[in-house]
N, C-alpha and C positions, 0 to 999 in steps of 0.2 A: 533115145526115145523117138518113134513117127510120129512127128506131130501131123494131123488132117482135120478137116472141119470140124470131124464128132468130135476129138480130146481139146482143140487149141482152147477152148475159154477154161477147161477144168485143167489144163497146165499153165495156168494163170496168162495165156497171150491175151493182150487186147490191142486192137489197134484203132487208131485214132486220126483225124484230120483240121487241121485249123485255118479258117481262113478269118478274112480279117477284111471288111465294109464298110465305108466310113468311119473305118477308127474301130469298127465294134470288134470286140472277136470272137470267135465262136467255134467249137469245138465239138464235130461230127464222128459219133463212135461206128456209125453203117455206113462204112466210106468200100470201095471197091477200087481205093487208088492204093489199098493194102489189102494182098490176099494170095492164098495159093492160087499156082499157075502149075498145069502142068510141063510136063516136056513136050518136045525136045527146045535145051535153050543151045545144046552144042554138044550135037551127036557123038560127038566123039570123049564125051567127057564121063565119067562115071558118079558125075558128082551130079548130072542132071537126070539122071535114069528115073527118080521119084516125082521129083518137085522141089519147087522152093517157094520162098516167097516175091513176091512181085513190089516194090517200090516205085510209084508212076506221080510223076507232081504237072500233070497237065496243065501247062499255066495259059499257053495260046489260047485254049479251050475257057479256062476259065481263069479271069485274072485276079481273081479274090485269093486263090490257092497261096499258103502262107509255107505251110509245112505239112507232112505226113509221120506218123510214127507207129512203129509196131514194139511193144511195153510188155515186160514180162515185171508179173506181181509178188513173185514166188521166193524172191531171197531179202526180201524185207528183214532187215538187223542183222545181215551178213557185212562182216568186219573184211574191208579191204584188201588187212594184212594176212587174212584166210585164201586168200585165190591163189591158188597152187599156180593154175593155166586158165587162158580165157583165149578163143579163139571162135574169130566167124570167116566164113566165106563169102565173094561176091563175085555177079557177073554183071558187067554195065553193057547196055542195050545203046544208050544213046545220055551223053552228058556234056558238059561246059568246065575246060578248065578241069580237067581230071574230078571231078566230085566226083564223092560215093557216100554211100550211107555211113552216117557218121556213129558210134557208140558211146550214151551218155548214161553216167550215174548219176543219182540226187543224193547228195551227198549228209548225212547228219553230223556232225560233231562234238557235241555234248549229249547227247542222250537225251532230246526233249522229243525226240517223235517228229523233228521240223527239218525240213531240208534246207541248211546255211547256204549252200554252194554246190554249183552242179561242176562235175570233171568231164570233159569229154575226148574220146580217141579219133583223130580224121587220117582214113589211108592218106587221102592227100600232100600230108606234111611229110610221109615217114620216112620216104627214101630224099628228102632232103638231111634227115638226121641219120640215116643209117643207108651208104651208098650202095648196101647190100639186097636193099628192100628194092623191088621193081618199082615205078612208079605206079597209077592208076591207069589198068588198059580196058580195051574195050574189048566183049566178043571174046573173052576166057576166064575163068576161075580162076579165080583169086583167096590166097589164104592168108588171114593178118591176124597176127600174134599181138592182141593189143598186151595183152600180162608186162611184154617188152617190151614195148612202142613205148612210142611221146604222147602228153596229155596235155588239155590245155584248162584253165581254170576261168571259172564263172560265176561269180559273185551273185549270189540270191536275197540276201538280208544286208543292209546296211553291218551290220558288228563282224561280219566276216570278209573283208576281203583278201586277195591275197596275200600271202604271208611274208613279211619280208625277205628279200634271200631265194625266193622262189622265180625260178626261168619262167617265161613263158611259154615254153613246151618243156615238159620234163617224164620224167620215170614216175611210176608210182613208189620204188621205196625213195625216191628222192620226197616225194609229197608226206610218204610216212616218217618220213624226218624227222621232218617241221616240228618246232614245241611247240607242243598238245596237239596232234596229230597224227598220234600215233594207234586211236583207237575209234579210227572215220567207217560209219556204217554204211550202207545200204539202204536206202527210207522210200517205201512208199508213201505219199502225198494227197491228199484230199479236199485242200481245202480254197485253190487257186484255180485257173485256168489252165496250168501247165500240170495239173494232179495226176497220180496213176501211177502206173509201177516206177520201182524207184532204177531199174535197166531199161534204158531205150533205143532202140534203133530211129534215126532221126534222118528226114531227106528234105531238104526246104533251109528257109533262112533267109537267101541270099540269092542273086540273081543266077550264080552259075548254077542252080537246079532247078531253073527255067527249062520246064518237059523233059527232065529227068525220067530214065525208068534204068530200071534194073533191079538186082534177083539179091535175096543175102537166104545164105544155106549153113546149115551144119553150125551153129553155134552151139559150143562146149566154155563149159564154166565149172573148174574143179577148185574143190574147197580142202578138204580132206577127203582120202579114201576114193569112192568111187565117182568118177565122173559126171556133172549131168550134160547131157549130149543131144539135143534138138535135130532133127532131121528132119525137114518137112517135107511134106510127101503128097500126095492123092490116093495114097492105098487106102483102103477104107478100113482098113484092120491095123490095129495099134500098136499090137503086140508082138510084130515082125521085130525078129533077133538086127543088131548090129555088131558087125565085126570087121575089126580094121588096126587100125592106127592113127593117129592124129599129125600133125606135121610135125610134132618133136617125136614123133616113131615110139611113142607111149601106145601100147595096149588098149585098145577102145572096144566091151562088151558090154551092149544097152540095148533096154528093148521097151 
């Protein structure tokens, strides 16, 4: 699918910014530190011919800057051990200490509609667990297979935390393991300051994404059967065919 200004809020995107003021915090949904950009980020790429989106954590500018995220609402009580493939792309502009935007779920565990514990994927770690993965570069596209990747765990509620026997970076069937963890949802959140779709793209935290910027494209998320496939763009028309392949040379037709 082209996501562009006119469909992004009715394919559930929202994106969001948090900064943090004497302690207080506070969480801006009309932030311009998340948004499409268009090209070129690198003429020679075909992955920038559209657009993407833009990740920028201006902190010199403004030192309240906590975190930025862009939040999709749309697979709410999607069961983890359903994701066939999950895949995004990234281009870094300018970062600290290889960051890139990180991919987090809100994770449910029993069925009450509450997010226990968030899981999250950071390229950063990945080619330390897999020496096959490139590290985090700058100035070209990047495609990361989190479905594969290392995750790491984050404790939301006092009754959940990690599980004994749990790495600190691990696989997702390693996490679907776990007894009684075999049936971890997907949860959109409403009732906190961190609320909102229960998939995040996340730039912030921690000092290395001090004026941070950079691009994430082409995120695909297959469950069963046909792909859902994000392409964000500038086209102002939505409905533009896609055809290709995804980086495990699977068939990719979406529109």
């Amino acid at each position: 699918m082209i996501v562009n200004k006119s469909n992004f809020e009715n394919l559930g995107w929202v994106k969001d910014q948090v900064n943090i003021t004497s302690g207080i915090t506070t969480v801006i949904h009309a932030t311009e530190n998340v948004a499409i950009k268009c090209p070129p980020f690198n003429p020679a790429s075909p992955l920038s011919k559209r657009g993407a989106v833009q990740l920028s954590l201006p902190t010199s500018a403004d030192s309240t800057l906590r975190r930025v995220r862009l939040r999709n609402t749309k697979f709410h009580g999607v069961r983890l051990a359903e994701i066939a493939r999950l895949h995004y792309n990234t281009f870094i502009v300018s970062n600290i200490n290889q960051s890139a935007p990180n991919l987090a779920f809100q994770v449910d565990i029993n069925g009450d509609d509450v997010a226990e514990f968030n899981i999250l994927y950071d390229p950063t770690i990945q080619h330390e667990y897999n020496s096959t993965i490139p590290g985090v570069l700058q100035s070209v596209w990047q495609n990361w297979n989190a479905r594969h990747g290392w995750w790491q765990y984050f404790q939301v509620t006092p009754q959940y935390p990690a599980p004994p026997g749990l790495p600190a970076f691990f696989q997702l069937p390693t996490l679907l393991a776990m007894p009684g963890f075999n049936n971890l949802r997907i949860i959109n959140t409403t009732n906190d300051l961190n609320a909102g779709g229960g998939i995040r793209f996340t730039v912030g935290g921690h000092a290395d994404f001090n004026d941070f910027r950079g691009y994430i494209d082409q995120f695909m998320i297959q469950l069963s059967g046909r792909p859902h496939y994000y392409d964000f763009a500038c086209d102002q028309n939505p409905l533009i065919q896609v055809h290709g392949s995804d980086p495990e040379n699977q068939p990719v037709t979406d529109s």
